[in-house]
N, C-alpha and C positions, 0 to 999 in steps of 0.2 A: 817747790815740791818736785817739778821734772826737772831746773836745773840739778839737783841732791840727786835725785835717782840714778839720772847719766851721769852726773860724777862717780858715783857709786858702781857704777855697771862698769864704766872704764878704769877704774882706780882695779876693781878683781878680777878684769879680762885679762886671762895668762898675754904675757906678752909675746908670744910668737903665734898669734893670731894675725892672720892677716889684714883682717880691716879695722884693728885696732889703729892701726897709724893714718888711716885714712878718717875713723870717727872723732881720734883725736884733734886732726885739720880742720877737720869740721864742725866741732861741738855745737856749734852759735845755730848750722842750721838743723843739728840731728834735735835739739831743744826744741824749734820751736817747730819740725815737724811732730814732735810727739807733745809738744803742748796743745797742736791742732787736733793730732788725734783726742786727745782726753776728753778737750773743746766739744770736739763734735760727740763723742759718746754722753756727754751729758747733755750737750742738747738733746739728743735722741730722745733718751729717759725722760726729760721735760714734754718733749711731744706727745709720745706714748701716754703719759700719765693724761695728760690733757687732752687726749684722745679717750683714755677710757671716761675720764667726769663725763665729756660729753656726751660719749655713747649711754652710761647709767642714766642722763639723764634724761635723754629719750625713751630710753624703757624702761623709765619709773610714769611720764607722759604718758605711753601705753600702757601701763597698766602693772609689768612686773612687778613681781615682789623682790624683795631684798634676797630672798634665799635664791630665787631664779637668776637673780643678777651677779650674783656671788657665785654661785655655778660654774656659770657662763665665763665671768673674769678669769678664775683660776684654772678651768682649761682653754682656754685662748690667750693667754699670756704666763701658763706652766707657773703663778703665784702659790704661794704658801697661803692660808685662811686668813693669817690676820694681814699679812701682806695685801692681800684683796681687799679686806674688809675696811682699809683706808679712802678707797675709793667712793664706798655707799654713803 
């Protein structure tokens, strides 16, 4: 998927761009610097999510309700209703 992408992004970069000739030399590491990034943006997301289970489930422990805890989710992580509503 990110090799296709960077082929893609260099294949339509007009050619009198200057660092075309330099990302071309260097495809192998412009690859796996943006495979790292992706890498780490979906770990994030894995975090996050496993950050909110555990926070719901201490305050369902305390007592919350579901509409409290839903609240809460969708302004503290700017979700959509049902997007939140994965996590209850």
């Amino acid at each position: 998927m990110v090799k296709t992408a960077v082929n893609k992004a260099l294949e339509e970069m007009p050619k009198d761009f200057q660092i075309k000739e330099f990302l071309m030399a260097h495809r192998k590491e412009v690859e796996g610097m943006l495979d790292t990034e992706y890498n780490e943006a979906e770990v994030k997301e894995l975090f996050v999510a496993d950050g909110i289970r555990k926070t719901v489930a201490i305050l369902r422990d305390l007592g919350h309700s579901d509409e409290e805890m839903l609240d809460a989710i969708i302004k503290q992580y700017d979700l959509k209703q049902e997007e939140a509503k994965k996590y209850l």
